[in-house]
C-alpha positions as CSV (number, residue, x, y, z in Angstrom):
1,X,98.2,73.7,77.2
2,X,95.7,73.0,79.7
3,X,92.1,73.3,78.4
4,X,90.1,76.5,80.3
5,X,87.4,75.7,82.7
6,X,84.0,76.9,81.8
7,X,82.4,78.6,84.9
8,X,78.7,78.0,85.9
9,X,76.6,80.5,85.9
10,X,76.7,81.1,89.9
11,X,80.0,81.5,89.6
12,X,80.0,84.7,87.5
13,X,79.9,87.8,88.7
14,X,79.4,91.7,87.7
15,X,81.8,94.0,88.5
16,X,80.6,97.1,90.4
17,X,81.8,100.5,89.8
18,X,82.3,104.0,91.2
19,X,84.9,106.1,92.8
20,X,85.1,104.4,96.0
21,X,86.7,101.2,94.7
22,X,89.5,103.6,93.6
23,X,89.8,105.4,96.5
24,X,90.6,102.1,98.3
25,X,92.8,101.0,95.7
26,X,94.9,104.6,96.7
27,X,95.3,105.0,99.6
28,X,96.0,100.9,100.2
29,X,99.2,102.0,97.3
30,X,99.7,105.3,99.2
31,X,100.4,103.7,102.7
32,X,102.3,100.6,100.9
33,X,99.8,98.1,102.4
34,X,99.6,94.6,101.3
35,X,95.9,93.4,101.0
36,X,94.6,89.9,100.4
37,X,92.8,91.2,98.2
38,X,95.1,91.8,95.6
39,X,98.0,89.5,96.7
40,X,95.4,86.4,96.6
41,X,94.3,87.2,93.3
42,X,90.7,87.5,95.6
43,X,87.3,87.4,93.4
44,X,85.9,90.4,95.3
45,X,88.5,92.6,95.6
46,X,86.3,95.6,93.6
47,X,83.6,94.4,95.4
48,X,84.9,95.3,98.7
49,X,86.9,97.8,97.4
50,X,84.1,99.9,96.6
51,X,82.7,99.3,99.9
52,X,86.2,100.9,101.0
53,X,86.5,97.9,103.0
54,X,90.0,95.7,102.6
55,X,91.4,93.3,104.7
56,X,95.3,94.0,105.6
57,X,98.2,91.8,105.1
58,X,101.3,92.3,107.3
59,X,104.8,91.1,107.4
60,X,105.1,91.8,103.3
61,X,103.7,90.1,100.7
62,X,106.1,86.8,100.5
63,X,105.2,84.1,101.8
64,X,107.4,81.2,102.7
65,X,105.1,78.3,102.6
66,X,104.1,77.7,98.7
67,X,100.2,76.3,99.3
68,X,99.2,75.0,95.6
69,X,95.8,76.8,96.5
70,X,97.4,80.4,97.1
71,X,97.9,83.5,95.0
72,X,100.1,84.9,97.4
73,X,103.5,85.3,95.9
74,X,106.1,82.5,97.7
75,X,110.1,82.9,98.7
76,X,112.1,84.6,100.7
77,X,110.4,87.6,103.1
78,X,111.9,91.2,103.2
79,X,112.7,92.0,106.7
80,X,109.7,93.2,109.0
81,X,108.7,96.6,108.7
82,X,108.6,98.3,112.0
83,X,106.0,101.1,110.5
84,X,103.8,99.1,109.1
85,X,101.4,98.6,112.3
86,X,101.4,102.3,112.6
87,X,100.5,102.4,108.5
88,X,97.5,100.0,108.9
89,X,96.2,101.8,111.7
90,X,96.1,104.8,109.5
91,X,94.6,103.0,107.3
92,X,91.8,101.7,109.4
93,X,91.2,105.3,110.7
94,X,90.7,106.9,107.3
95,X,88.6,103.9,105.5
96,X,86.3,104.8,108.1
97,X,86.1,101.1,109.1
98,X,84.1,99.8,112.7
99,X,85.5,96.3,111.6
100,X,89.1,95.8,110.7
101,X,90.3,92.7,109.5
102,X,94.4,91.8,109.2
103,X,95.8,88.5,107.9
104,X,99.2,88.0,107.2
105,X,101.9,85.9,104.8
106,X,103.1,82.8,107.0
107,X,106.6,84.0,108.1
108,X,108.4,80.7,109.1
109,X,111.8,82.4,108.7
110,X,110.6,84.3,112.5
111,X,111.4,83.1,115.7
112,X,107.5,83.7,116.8
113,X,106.2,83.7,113.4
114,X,105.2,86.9,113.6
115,X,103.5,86.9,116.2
116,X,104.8,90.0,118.3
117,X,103.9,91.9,114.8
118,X,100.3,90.7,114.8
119,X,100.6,92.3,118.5
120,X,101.9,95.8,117.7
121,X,99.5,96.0,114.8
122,X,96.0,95.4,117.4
123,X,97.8,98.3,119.6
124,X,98.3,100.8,116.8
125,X,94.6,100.2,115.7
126,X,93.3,100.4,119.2
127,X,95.3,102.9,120.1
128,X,94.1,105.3,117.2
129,X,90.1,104.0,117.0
130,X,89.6,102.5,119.9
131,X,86.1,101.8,119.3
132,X,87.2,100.1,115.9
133,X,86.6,95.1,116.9
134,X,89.7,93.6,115.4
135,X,89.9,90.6,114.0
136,X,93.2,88.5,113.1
137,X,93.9,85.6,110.5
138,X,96.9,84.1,112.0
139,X,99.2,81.2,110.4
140,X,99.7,78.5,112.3
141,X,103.1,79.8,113.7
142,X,105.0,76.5,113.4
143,X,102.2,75.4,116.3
144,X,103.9,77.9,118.9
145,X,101.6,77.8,121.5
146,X,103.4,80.9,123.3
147,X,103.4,82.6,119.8
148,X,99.6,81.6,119.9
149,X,99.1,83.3,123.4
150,X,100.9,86.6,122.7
151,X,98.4,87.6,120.0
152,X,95.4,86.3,122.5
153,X,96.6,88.5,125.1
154,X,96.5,91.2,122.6
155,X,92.8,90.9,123.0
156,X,91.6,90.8,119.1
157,X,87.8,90.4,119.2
158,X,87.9,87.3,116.6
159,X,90.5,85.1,116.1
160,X,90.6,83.3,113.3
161,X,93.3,80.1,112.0
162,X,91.9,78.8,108.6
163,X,92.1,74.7,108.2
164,X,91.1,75.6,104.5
165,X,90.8,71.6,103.4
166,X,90.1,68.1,104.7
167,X,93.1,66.2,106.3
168,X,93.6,63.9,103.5
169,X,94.1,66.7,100.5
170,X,96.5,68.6,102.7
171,X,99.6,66.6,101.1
172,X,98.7,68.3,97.9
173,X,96.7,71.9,99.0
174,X,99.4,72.3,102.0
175,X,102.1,70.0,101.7
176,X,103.9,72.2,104.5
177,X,100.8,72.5,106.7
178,X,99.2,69.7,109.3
179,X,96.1,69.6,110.0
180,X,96.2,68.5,113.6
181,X,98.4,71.3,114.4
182,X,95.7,74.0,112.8
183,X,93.0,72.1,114.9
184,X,95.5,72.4,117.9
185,X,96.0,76.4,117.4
186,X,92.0,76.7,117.5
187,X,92.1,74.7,120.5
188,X,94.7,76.4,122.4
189,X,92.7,79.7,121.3
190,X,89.8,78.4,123.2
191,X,91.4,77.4,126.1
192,X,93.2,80.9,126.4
193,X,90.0,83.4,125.7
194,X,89.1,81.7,129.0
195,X,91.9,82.4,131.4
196,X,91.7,84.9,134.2
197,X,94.6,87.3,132.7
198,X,92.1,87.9,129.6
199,X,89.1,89.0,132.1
200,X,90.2,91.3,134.2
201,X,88.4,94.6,135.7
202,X,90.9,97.1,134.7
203,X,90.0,96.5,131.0
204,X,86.8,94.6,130.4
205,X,86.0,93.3,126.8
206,X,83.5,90.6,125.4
207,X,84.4,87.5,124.9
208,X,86.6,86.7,122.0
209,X,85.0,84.9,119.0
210,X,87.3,81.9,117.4
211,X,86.8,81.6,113.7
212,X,88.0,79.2,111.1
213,X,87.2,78.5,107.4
214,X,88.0,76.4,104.3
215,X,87.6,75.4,100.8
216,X,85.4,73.1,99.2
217,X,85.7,72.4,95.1
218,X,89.6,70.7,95.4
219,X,88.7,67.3,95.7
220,X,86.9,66.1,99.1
221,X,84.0,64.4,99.4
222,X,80.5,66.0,101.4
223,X,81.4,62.9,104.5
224,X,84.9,64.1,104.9
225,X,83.7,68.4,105.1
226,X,81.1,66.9,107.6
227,X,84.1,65.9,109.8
228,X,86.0,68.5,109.2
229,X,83.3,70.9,110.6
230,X,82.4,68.7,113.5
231,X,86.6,68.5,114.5
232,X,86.3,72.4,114.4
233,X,83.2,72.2,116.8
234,X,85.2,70.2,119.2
235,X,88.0,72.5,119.6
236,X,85.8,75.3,120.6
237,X,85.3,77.1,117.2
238,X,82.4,79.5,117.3
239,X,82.1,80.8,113.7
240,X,83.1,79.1,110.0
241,X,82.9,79.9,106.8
242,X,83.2,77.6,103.5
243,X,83.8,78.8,99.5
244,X,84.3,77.6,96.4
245,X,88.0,77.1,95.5
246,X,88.6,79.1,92.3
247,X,92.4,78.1,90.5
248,X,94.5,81.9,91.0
249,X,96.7,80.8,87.8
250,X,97.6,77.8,85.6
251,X,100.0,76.7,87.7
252,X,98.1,76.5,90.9
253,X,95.8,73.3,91.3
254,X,92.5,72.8,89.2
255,X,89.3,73.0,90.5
256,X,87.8,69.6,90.8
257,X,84.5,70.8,91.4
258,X,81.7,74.0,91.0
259,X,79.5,73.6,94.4
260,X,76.1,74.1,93.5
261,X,74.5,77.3,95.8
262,X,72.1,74.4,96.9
263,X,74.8,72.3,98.4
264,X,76.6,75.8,100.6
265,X,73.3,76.0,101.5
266,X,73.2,72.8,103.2
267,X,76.7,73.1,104.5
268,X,75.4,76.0,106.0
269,X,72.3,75.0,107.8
270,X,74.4,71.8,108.9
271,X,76.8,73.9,110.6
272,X,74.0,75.6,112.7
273,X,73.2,72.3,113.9
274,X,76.5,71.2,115.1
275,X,76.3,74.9,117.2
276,X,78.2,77.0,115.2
277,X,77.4,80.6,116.5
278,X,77.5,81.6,113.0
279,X,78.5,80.2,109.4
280,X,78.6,81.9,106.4
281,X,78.4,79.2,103.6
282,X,78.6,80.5,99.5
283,X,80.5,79.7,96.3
284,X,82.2,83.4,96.8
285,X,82.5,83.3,100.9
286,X,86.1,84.0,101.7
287,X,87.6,83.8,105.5
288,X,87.2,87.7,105.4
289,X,84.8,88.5,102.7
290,X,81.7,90.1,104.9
291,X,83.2,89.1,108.0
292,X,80.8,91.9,109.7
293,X,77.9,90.0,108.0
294,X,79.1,87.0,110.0
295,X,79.6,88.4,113.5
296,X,76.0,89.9,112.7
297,X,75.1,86.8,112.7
298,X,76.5,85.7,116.2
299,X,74.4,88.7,117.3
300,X,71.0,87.0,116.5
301,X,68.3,87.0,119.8
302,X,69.2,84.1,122.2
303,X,73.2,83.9,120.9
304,X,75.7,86.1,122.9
305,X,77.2,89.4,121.6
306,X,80.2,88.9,120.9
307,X,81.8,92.0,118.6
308,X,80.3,95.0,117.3
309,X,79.4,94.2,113.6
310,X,79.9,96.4,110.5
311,X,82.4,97.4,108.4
312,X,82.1,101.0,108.0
């Protein structure tokens, strides 16, 4: 049996309570919605929960990549569900949410990846709050760049693709990931926020936000994050964020390291001076985990705004 790691004291953390938390927890179960949250085995799931904030999860909860960092249940997908856009727009409406955030299981079994789902999901939101930003966590779809366009077309107000670890741990984190072809989504993201069809005068919106994040704890070394967060610069990422890897189960890989607050600290002030518009460094940060604290922080005097902040 392997031996339990002990947790530093930064890395505990007290459970809040209330009604709200359960109230999220019920109507997420009453609409059958998949959240990250729960599915991911996420640290502050109550915490956000009892903000009645949640961050969605489309095209089921079964993923077909099996990541050794990822709680997310692996095998083969359930069809897609053509309600479920309508659901999480529901969802969004109730919650009360001005920020709605929606990930998604990678669904390599899809011609597009999912990609026309990730599309019919930012119309039902927009189409029932339109004042509501909308940010997406896409897969990599396979490196589709026309799968990649259809969702930028959609007009999400961040988009975010996750790198999550340094090139040389991804035969281990990701064994069916590349790296390149993460860095190559983000940079076909940039390209596209810029083209003429996404600027027109018959729907005017601000300028879309790119976002990525990873992991720090599983192995890499404080010159290879470095890189990894000056390769993200050069393919036009505006926003990242970086947390502590925390093991889902026993069967998932250890941590090989508690970051120290000091050194997310660092991380953080170093990605402000590579330009980041905003970074969001902690041993609890998660991709979506205050993601309307980050786009705040793109709002800052001097920086363009970009999306309307907040959450509820």
């Amino acid at each position: 049996m392997p031996r339990a790691q002990r947790f530093p004291a930064w890395i505990r953390k007290r459970l809040p309570s209330g009604p709200e938390a359960a109230r999220t927890r019920r109507l997420v179960e009453e609409l059958e919605l998949a959240t990250v949250c729960r599915s991911a085995r996420c640290p502050n799931i109550w915490e956000c929960y009892s903000r009645g904030v949640a961050t969605f999860m489309i095209m089921g909860d079964t993923c077909t990549r099996a990541c050794r960092f990822c709680g997310v249940e692996n095998g083969t997908p359930r069809p897609l569900d053509a309600d479920e856009p309508r659901r999480v727009a529901e969802a969004v409406e109730r919650l009360g949410l001005r920020h709605a955030v929606v990930t998604s299981v990678t669904r390599d079994d899809l011609p597009d990846g999912g990609a026309a789902h990730f599309v019919a999901t930012i119309e039902a939101i927009r189409t029932r709050t339109p004042g509501v930003t909308i940010e997406v966590l896409i897969p990599d779809f396979l490196g589709d760049h026309d799968a990649v366009r259809r969702v930028i077309e959609a007009a999400p107000d961040v988009f975010n693709h996750n790198v999550e670890t340094v090139p040389r741990l991804y035969p281990a984190v990701r064994p069916e990931a590349d790296y390149a072809r993460s860095l190559a989504v983000l940079r076909t993201a940039d390209v596209l926020r810029t083209a003429d069809a996404l600027r027109t005068a018959k729907s005017p919106r601000p300028a879309m936000l790119t976002k990525s994040g990873l992991m720090v704890g599983l192995g890499e070394t404080r010159t290879e994050v470095e890189a990894v967060l000056r390769d993200l610069r050069d393919a036009g990422v505006d926003a990242v964020t970086i947390g502590q890897y925390l093991q889902p189960t026993t069967n998932h890989l250890p941590v090989a390291e508690f970051v120290t607050p000091e050194t997310f600290d660092e991380l953080e002030s170093l990605a402000k001076q590579l330009g980041f518009t905003s970074a969001l460094c902690g041993p609890f940060v998660r991709s979506s985990y205050n993601a309307a604290e980050l786009l705040a922080r793109s709002r800052q005097p001097g920086e363009p705004k970009r999306v309307e902040s907040g959450a509820r």
